[in-house]
Biopython code that builds the backbone (N, CA, C, O; Angstrom):
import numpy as np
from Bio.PDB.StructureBuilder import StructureBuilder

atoms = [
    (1, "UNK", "N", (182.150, 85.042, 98.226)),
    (1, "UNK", "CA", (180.849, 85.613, 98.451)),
    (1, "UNK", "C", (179.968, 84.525, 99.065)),
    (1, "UNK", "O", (179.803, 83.424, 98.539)),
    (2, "UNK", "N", (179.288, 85.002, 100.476)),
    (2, "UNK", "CA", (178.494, 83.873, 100.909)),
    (2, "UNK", "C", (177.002, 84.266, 100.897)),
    (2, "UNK", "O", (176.625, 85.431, 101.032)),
    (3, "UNK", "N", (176.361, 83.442, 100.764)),
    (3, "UNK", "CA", (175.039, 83.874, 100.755)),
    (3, "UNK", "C", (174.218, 82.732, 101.295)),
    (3, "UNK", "O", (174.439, 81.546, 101.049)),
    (4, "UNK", "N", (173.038, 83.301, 102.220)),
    (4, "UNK", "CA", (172.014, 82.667, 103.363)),
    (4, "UNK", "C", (170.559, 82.649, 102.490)),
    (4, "UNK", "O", (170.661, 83.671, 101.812)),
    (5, "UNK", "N", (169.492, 82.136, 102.211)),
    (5, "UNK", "CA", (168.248, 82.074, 101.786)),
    (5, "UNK", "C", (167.681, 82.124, 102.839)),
    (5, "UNK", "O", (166.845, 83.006, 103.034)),
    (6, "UNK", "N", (168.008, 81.114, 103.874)),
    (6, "UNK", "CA", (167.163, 81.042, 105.219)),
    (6, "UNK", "C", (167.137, 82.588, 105.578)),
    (6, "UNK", "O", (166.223, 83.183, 105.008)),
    (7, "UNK", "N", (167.972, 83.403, 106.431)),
    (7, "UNK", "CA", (168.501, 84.370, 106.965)),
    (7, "UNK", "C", (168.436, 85.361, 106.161)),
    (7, "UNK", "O", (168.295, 86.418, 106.776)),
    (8, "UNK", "N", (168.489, 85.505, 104.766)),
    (8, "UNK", "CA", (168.564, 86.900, 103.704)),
    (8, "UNK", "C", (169.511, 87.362, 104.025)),
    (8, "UNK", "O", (169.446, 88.339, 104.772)),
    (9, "UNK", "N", (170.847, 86.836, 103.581)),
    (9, "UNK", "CA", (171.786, 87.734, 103.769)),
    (9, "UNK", "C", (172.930, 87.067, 102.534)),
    (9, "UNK", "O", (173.142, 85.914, 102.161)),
    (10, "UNK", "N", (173.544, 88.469, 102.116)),
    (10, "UNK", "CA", (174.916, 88.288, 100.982)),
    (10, "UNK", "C", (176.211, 88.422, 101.923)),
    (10, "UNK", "O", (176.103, 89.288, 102.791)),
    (11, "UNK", "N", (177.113, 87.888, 101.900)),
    (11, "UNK", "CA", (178.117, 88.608, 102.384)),
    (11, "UNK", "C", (179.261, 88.641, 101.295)),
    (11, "UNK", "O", (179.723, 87.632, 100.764)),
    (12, "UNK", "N", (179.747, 90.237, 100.976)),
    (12, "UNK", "CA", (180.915, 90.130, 100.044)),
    (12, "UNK", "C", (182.036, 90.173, 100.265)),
    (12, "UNK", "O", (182.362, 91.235, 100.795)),
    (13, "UNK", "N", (183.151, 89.204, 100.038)),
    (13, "UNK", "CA", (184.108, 89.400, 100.620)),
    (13, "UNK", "C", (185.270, 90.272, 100.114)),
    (13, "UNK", "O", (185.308, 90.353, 98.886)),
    (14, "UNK", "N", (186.276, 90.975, 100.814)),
    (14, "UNK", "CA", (187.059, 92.047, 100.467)),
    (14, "UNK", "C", (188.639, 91.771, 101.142)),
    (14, "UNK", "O", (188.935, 91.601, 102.325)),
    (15, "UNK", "N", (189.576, 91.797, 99.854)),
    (15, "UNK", "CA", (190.758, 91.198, 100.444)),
    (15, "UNK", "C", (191.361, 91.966, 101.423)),
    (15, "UNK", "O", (191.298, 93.190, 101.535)),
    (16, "UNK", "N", (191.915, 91.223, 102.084)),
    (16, "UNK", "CA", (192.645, 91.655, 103.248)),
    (16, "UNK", "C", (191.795, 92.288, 104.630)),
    (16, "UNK", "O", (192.159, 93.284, 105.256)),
    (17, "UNK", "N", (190.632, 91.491, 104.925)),
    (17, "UNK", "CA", (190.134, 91.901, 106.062)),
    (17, "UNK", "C", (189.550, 91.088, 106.897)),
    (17, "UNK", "O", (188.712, 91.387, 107.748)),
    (18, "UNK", "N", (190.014, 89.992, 106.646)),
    (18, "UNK", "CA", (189.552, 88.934, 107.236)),
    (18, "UNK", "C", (188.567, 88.073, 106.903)),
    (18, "UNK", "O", (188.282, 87.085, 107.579)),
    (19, "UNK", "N", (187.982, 88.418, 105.811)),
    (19, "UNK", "CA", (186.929, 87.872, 105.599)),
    (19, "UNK", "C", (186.797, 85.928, 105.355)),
    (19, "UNK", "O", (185.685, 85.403, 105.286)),
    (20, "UNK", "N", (188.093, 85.099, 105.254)),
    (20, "UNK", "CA", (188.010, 84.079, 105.538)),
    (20, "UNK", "C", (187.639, 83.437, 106.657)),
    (20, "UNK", "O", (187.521, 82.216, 106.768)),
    (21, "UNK", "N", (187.402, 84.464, 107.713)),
    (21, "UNK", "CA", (186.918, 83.506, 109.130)),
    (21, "UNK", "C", (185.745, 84.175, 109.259)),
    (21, "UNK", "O", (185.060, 83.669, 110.148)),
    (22, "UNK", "N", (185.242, 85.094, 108.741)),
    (22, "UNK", "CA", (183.783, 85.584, 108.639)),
    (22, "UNK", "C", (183.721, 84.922, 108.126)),
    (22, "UNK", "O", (183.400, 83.988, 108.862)),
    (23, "UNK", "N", (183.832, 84.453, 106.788)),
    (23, "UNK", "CA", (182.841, 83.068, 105.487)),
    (23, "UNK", "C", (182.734, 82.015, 106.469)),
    (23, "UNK", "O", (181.577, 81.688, 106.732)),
    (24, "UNK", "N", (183.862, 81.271, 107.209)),
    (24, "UNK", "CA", (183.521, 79.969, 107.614)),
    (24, "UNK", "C", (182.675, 80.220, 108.605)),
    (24, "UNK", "O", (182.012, 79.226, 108.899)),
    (25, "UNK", "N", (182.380, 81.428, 109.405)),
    (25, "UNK", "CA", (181.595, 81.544, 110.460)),
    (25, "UNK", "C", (180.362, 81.395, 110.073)),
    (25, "UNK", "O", (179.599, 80.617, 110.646)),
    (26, "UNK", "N", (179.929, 82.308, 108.796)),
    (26, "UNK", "CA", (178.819, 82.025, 108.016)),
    (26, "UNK", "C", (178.544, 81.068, 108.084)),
    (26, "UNK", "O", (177.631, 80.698, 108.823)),
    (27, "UNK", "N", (179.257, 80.260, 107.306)),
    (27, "UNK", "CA", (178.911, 78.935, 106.688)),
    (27, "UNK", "C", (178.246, 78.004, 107.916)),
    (27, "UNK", "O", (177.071, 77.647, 107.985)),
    (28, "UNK", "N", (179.292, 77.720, 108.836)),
    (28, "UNK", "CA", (178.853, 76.701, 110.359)),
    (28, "UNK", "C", (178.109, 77.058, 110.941)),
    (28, "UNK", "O", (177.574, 76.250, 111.700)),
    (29, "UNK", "N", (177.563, 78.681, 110.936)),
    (29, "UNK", "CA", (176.782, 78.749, 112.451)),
    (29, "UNK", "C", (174.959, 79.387, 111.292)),
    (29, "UNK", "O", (173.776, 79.121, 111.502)),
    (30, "UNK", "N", (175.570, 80.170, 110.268)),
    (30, "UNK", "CA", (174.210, 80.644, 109.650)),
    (30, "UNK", "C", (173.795, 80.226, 108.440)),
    (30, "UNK", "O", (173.244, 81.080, 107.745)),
    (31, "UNK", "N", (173.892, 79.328, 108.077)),
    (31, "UNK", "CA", (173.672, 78.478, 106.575)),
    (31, "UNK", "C", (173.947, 78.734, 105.414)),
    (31, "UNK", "O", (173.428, 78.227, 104.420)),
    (32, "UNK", "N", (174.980, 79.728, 105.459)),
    (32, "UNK", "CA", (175.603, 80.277, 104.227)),
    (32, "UNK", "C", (176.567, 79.386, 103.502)),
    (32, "UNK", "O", (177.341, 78.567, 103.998)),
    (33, "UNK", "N", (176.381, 79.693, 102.222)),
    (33, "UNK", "CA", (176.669, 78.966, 101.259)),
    (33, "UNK", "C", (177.793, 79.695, 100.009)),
    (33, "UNK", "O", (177.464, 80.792, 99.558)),
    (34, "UNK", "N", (178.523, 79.326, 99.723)),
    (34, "UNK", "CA", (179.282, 79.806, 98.644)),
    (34, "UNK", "C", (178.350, 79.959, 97.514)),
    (34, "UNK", "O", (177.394, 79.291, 97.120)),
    (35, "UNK", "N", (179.268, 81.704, 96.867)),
    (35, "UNK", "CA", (178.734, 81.510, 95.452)),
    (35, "UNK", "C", (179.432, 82.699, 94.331)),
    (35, "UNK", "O", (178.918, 83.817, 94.305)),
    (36, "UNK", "N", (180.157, 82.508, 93.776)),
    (36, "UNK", "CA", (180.739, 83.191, 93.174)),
    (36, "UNK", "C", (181.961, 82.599, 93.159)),
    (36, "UNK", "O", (182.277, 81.459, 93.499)),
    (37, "UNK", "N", (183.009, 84.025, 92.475)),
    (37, "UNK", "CA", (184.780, 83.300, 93.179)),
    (37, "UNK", "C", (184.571, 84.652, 94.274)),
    (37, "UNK", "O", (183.723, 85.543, 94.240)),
    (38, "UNK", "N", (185.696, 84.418, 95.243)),
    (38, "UNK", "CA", (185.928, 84.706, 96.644)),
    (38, "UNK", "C", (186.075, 86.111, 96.732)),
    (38, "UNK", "O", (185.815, 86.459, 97.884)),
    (39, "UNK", "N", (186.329, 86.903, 96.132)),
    (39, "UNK", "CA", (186.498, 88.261, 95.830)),
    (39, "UNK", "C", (185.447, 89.073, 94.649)),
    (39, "UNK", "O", (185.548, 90.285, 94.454)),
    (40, "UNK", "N", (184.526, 88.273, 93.974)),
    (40, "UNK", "CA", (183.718, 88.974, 93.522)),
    (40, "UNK", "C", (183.074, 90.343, 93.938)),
    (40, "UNK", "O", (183.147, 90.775, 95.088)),
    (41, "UNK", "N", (182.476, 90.950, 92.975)),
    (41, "UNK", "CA", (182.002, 92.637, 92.960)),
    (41, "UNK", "C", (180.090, 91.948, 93.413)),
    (41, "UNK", "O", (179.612, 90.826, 93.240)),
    (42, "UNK", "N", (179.546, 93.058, 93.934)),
    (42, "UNK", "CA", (178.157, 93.169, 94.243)),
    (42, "UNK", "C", (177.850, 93.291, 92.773)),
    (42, "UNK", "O", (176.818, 92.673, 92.514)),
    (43, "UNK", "N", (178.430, 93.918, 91.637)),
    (43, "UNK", "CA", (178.118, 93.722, 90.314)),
    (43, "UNK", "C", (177.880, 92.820, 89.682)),
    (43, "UNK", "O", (177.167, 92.644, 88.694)),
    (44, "UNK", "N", (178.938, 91.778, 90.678)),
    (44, "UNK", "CA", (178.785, 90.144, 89.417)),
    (44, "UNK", "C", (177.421, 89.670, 90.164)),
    (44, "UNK", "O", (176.416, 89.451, 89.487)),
    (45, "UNK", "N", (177.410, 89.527, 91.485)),
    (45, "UNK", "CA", (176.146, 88.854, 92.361)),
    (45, "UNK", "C", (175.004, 89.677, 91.262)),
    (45, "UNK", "O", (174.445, 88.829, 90.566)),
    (46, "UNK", "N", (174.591, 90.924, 90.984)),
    (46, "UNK", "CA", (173.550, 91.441, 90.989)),
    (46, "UNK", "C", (173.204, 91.236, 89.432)),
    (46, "UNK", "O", (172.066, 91.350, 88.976)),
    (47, "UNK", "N", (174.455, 90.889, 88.615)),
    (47, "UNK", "CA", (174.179, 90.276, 87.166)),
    (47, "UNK", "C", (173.103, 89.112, 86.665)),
    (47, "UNK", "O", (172.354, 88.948, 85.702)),
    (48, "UNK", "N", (173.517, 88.286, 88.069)),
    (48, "UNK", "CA", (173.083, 87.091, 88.233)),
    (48, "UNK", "C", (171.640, 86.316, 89.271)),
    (48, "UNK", "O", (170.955, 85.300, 89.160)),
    (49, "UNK", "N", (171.702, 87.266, 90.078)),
    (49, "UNK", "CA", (170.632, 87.149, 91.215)),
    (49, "UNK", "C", (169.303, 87.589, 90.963)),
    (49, "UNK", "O", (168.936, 88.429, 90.141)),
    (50, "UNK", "N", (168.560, 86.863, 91.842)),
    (50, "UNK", "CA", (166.809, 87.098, 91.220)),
    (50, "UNK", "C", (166.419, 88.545, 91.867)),
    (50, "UNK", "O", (167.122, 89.507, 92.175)),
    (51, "UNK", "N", (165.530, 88.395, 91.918)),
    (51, "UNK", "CA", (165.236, 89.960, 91.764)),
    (51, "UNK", "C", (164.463, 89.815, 93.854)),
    (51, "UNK", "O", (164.216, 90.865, 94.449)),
    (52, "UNK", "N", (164.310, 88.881, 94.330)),
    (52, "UNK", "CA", (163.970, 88.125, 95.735)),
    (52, "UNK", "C", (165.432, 88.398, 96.370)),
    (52, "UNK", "O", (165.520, 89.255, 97.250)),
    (53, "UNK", "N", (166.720, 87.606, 95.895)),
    (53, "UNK", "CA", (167.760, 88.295, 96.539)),
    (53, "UNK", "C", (168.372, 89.163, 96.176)),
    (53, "UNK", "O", (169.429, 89.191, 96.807)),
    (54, "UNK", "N", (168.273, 90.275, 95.163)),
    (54, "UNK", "CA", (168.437, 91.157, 95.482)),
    (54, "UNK", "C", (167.851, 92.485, 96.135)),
    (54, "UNK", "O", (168.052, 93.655, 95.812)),
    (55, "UNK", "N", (167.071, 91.955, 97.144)),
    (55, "UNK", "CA", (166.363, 92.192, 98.751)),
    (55, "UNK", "C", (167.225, 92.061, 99.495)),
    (55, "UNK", "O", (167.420, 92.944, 100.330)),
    (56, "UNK", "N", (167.826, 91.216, 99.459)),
    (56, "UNK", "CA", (168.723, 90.636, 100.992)),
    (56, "UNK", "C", (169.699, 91.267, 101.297)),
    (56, "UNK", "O", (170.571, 91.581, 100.488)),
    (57, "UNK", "N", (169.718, 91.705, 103.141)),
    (57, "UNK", "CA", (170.890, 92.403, 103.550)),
    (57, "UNK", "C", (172.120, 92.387, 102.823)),
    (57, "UNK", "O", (172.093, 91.369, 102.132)),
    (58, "UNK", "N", (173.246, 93.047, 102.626)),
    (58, "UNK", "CA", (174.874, 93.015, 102.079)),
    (58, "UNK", "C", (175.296, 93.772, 103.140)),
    (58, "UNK", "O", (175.001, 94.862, 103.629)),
    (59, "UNK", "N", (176.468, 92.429, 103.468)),
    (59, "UNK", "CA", (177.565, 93.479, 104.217)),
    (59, "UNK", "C", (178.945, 93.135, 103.896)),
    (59, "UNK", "O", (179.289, 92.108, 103.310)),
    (60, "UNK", "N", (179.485, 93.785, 104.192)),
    (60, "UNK", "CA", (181.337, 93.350, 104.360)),
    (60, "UNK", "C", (182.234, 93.399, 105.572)),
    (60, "UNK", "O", (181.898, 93.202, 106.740)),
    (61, "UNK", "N", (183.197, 93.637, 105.195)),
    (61, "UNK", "CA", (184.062, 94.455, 106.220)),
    (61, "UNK", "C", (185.109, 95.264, 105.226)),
    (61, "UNK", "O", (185.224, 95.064, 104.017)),
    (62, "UNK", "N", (185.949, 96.361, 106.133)),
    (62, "UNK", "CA", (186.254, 97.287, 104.999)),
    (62, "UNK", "C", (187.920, 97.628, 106.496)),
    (62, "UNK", "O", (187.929, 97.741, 107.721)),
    (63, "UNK", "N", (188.989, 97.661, 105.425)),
    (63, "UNK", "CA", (190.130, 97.857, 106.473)),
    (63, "UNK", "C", (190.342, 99.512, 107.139)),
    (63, "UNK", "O", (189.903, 100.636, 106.899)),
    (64, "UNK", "N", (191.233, 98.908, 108.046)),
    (64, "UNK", "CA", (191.210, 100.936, 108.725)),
    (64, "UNK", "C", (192.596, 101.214, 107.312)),
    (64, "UNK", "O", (193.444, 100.354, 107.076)),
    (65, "UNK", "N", (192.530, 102.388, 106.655)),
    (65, "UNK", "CA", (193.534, 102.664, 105.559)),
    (65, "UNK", "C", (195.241, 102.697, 106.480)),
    (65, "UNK", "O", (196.313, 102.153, 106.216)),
    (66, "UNK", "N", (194.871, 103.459, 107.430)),
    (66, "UNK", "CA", (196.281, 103.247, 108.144)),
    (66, "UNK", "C", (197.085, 102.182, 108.365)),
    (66, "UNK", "O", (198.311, 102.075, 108.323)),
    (67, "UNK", "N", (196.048, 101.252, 108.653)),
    (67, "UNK", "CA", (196.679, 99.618, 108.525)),
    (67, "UNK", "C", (197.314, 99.331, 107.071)),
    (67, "UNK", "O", (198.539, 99.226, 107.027)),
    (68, "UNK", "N", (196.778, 99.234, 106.203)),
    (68, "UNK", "CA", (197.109, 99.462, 104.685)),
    (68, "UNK", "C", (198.326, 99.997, 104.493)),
    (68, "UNK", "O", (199.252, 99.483, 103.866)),
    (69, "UNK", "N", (198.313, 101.238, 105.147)),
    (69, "UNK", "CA", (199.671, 102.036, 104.760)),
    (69, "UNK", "C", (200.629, 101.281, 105.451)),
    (69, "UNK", "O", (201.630, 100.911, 104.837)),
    (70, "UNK", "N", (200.514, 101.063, 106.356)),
    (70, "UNK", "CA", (201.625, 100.351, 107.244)),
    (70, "UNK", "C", (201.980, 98.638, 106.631)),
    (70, "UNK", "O", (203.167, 98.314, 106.692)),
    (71, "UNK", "N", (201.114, 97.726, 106.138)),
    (71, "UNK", "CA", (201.172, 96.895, 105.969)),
    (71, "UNK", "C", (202.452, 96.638, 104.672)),
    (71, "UNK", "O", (203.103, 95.657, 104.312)),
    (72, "UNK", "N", (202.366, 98.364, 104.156)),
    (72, "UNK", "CA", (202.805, 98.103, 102.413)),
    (72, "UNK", "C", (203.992, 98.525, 103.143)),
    (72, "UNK", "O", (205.024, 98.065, 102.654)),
    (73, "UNK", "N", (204.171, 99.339, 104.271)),
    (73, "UNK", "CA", (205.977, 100.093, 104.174)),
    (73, "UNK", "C", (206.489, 98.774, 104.849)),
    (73, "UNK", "O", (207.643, 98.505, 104.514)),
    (74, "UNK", "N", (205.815, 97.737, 105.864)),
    (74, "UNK", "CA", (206.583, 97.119, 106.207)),
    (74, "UNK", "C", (206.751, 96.047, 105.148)),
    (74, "UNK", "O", (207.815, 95.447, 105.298)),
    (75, "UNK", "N", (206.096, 95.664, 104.220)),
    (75, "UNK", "CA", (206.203, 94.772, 103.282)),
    (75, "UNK", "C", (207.349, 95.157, 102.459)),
    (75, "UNK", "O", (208.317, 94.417, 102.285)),
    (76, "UNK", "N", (207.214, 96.460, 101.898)),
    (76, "UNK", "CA", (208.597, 97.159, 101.255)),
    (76, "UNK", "C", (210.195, 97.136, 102.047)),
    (76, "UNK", "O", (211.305, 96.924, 101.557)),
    (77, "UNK", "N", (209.754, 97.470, 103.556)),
    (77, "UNK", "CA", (210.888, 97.835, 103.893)),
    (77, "UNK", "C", (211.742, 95.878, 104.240)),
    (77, "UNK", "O", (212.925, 95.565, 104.104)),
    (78, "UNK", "N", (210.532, 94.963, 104.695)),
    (78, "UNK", "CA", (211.546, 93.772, 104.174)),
    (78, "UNK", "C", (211.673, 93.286, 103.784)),
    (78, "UNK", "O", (212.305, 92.296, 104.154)),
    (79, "UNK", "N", (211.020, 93.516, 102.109)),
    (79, "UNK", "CA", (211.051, 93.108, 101.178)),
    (79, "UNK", "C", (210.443, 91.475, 101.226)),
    (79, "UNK", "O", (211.074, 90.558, 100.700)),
    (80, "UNK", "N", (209.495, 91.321, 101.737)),
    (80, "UNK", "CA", (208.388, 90.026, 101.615)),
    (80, "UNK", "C", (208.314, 89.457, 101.058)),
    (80, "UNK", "O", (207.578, 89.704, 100.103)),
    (81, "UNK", "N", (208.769, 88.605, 101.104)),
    (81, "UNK", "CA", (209.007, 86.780, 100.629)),
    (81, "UNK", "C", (209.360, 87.323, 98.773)),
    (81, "UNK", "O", (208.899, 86.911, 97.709)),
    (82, "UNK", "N", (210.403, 88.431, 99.117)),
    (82, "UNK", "CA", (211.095, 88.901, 98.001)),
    (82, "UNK", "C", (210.588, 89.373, 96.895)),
    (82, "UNK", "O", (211.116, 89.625, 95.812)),
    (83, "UNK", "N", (209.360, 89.483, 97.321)),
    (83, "UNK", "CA", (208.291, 90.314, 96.385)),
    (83, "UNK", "C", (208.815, 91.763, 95.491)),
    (83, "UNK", "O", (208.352, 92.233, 94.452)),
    (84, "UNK", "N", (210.045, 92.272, 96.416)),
    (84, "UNK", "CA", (209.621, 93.148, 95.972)),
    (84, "UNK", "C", (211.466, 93.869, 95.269)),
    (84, "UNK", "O", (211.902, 94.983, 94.978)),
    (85, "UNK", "N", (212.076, 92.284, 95.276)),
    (85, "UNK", "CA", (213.313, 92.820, 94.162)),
    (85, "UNK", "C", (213.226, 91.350, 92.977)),
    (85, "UNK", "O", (214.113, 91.043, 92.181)),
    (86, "UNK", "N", (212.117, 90.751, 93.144)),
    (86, "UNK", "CA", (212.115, 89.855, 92.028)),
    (86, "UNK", "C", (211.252, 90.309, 91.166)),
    (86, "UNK", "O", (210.067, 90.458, 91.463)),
    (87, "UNK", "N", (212.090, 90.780, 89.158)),
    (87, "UNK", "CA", (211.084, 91.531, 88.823)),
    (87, "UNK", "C", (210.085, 90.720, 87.785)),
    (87, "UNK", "O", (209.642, 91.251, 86.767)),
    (88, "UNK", "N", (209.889, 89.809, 88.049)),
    (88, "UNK", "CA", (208.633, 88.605, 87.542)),
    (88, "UNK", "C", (207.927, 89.267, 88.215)),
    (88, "UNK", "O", (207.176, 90.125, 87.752)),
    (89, "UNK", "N", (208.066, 88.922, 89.740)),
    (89, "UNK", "CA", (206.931, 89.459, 90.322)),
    (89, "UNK", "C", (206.386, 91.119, 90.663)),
    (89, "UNK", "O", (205.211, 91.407, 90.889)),
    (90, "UNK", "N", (207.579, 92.141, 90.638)),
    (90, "UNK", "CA", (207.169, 93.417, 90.466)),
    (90, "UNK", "C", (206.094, 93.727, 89.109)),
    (90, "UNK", "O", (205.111, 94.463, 89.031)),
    (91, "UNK", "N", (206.684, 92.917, 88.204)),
    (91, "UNK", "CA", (205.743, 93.511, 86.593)),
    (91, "UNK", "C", (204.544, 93.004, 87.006)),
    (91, "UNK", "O", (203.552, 93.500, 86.471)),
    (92, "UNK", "N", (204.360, 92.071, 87.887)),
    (92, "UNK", "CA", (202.520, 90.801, 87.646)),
    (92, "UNK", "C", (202.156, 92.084, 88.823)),
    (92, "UNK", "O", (201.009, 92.508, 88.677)),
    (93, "UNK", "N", (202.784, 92.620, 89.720)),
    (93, "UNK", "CA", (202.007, 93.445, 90.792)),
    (93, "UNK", "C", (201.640, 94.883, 90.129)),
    (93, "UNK", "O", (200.623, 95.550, 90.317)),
    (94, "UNK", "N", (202.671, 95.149, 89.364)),
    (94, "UNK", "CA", (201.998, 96.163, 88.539)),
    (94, "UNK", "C", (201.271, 96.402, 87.810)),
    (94, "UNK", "O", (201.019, 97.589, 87.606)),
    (95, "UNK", "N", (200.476, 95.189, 86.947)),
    (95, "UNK", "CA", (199.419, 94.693, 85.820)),
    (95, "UNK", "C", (198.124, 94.820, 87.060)),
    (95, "UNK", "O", (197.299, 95.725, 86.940)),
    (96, "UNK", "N", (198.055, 94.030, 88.004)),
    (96, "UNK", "CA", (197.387, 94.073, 89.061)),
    (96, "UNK", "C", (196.510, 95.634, 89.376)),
    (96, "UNK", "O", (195.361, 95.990, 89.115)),
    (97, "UNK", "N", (197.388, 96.151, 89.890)),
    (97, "UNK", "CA", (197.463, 97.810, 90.056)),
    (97, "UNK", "C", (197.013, 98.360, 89.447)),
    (97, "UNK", "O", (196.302, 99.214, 89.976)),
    (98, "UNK", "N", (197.052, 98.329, 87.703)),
    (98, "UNK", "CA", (197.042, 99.180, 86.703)),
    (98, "UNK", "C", (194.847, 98.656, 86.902)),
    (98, "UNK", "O", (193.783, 99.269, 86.985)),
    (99, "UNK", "N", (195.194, 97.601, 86.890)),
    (99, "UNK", "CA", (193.673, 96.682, 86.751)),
    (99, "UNK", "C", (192.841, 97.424, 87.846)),
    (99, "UNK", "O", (191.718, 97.475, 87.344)),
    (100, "UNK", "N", (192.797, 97.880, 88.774)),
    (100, "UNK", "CA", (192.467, 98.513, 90.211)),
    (100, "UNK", "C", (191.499, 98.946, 90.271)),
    (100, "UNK", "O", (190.374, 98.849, 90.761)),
    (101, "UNK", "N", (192.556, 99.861, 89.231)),
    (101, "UNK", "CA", (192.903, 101.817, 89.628)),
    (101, "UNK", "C", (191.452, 102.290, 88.475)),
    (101, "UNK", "O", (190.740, 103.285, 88.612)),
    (102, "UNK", "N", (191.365, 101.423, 87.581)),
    (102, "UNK", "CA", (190.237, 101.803, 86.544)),
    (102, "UNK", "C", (189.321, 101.997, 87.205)),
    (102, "UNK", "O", (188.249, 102.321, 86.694)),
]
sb = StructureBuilder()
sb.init_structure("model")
sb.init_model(0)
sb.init_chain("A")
sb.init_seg("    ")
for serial, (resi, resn, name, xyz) in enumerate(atoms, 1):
    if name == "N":
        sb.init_residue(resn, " ", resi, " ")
    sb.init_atom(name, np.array(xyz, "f"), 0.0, 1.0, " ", f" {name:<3s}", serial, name[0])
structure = sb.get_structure()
């Protein structure tokens, strides 16, 4: 999560959309600053934030779902960095999931 005082702006970040080269863009070109962990909710920011930034623009970015779908059959179909017949890691992706979906 980056956030500007100069500029008024939050930005939240959302996995899988790039948002690591949006943050650093933030950061170098508009004075944004880290604050949170990297995937935080507008819930945790707004727990915590004054009542001044929570004024300030929010944006994200948000994936096309088709990409999504495609990303998971090709991940399934070659089985990605074996993700997906090692079952350590099937049970931790399913705890994940279960965590989501609430």
């Amino acid at each position: 999560m980056i956030i500007s005082h100069r500029y008024r702006y939050l930005f939240v970040e959302l996995p899988r959309t790039g948002s690591t080269a949006v943050k650093r863009e933030l950061r170098d070109m508009y004075e944004g600053v880290g604050i949170l962990a990297k995937h935080a909710t507008y819930r945790d920011f707004e727990a915590r934030a004054t009542e001044d930034e929570k004024k300030y623009f929010v944006f994200s970015g948000i994936r096309n779902p088709m990409d999504i779908a495609v990303s998971r059959y090709v991940n399934l179909r070659d089985n990605a960095r074996g993700h997906f017949t090692d079952p350590e890691e099937m049970a931790r992706r399913q705890s994940i999931a279960g965590k989501i979906e609430r």
